[in-house]
N, C-alpha and C positions, 0 to 999 in steps of 0.2 A: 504494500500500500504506500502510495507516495502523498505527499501534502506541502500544500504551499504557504508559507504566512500570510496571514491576513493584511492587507492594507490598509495602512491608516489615511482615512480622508480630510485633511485638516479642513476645522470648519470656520469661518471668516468668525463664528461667535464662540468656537471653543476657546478660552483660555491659554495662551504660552504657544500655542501654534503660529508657524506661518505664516499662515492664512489669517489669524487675528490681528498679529503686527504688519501686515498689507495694507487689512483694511483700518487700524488705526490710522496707519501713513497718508491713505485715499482719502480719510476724513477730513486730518489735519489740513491738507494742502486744502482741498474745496472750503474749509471753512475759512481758511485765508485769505481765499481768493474773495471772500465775499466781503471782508473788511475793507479795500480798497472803493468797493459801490458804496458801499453808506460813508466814506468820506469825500466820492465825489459827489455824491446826492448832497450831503451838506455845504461843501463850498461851492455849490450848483445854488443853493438855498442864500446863501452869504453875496453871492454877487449878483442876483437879480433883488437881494432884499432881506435882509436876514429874520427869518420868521415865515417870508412868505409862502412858501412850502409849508413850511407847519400849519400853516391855518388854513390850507387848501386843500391837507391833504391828513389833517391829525383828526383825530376822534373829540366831536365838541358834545357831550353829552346830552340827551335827549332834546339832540338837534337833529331835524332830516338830511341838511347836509354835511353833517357831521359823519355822519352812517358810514360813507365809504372807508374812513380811517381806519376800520375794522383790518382793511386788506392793508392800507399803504402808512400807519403811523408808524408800526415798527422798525421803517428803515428809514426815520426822520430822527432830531434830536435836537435838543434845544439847546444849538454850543455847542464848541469843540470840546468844552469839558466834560458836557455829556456822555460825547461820541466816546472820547476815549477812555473814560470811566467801565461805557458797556463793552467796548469792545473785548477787551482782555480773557472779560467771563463767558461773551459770547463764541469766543473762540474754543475756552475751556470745553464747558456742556455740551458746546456745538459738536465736539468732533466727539466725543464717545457718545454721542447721542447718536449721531449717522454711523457710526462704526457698527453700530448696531442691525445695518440694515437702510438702503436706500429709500426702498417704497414708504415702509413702514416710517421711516424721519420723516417725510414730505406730507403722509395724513396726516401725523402727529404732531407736524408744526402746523400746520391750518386749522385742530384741532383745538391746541393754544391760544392762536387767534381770533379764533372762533371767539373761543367762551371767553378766554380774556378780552375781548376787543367789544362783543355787544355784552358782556355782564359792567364794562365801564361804562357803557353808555346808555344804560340802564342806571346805574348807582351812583355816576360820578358827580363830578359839581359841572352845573352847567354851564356854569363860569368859564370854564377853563376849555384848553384845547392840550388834550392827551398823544404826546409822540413819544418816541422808542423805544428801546428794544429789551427794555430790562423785564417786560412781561414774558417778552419769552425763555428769557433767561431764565427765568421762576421757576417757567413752565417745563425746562429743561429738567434740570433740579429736582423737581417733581416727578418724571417721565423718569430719571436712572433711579431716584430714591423707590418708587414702586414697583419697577421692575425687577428688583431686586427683590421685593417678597410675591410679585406676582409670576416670575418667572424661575423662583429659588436661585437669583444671580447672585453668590456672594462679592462677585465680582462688582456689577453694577450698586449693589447698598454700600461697598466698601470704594468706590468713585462719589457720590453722593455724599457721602459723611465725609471726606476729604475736602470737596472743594466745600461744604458746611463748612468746616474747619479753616478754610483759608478766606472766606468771606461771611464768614462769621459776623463780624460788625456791619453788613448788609440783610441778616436778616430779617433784622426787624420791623425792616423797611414794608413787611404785610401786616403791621400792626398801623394803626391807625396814625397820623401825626400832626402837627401843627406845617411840617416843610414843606414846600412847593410840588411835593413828585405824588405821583398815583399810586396811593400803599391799597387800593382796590386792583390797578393790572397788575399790580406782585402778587394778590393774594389770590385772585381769578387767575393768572397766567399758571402758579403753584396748583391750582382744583384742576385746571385746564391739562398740565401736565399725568396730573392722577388717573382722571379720566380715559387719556390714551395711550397710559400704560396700558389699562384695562381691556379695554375695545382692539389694541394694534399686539397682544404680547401673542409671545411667540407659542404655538399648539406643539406638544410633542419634544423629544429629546431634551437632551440636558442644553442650558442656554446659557454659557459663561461672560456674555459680555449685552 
């Protein structure tokens, strides 16, 4: 009788394979790539008027024309300090979120902005006009933290309580506040994320990332 070893199929979500540091890499670079559009979206914003992007195109609550903000606030921001505040985290979450999986990133980000974008304009102050990106960032956050008990990922709970850990003095920022910023899309983009752990996680096999 003769016998062959079995082949190992490295899986882009198995843990320490390959195929998982490919697609970390695949991640990293697309999510870099996307930091360059929301800076030139913003000095796009700066030299025809600084703001006036935002108020064309931010979530103004229980406003009709505010509605569309839904889709287009989170790649607005009020200031380069804004910008570059989100960008760092967005880069973080961003790529072990899509590392996870292409399709499943792109419902689960419109999932985010779904609920974060009309539960703000639903709740928010009408006053104001709501731009970027830190709801999805929440909602990121939220999406590895769940998936980690919805998918048995030690992996994914143990990326989630890290970047906890290093933005730690951001999270309070879903408790309610006196500052300028939307502690409703932190805390809608965080539900937002939970949600599509639920609805996008992975059926079947063990899910390491």
């Amino acid at each position: 009788m003769s016998w062959a070893p079995q082949t190992r199929i490295d899986l882009p979500e198995k843990f320490g394979t390959d195929a998982f540091y490919a697609s970390m890499g695949r991640a990293f670079v697309t999510m870099c790539a996307i930091i360059p559009i929301l800076f030139l979206i913003e000095a796009l914003d700066v030299a025809i008027g600084p703001g006036t992007l935002d108020l064309a195109g931010g979530i103004i609550p229980r406003h009709l024309d505010g509605l569309d903000g839904v889709l287009f606030s989170p790649f607005l921001h009020a200031g380069w300090d804004h910008l570059y505040g989100n960008a760092v985290p967005l880069i973080l979450v961003g790529t072990f979120a899509l590392a996870g999986g292409a399709r499943r990133f792109i419902w689960s980000t419109l999932t985010i902005m779904l609920v974060s974008g009309v539960g703000v304009w639903f709740v928010g102050d009408p006053n104001s006009v709501v731009v970027g990106a830190s709801g999805v960032i929440f909602g990121y956050l939220g999406l590895l933290f769940a998936r980690g008990f919805v998918e048995r990922s030690w992996w994914n709970l143990g990326v989630a309580a890290f970047i906890g850990l290093l933005y730690w003095y951001q999270i309070y920022n879903i408790l309610p506040t006196d500052r300028a910023i939307s502690w409703q899309g932190h805390a809608l983009g965080l539900l937002g994320g939970l949600i599509a752990a639920f609805l996008f996680r992975r059926r079947g096999g063990a899910a390491g990332l």
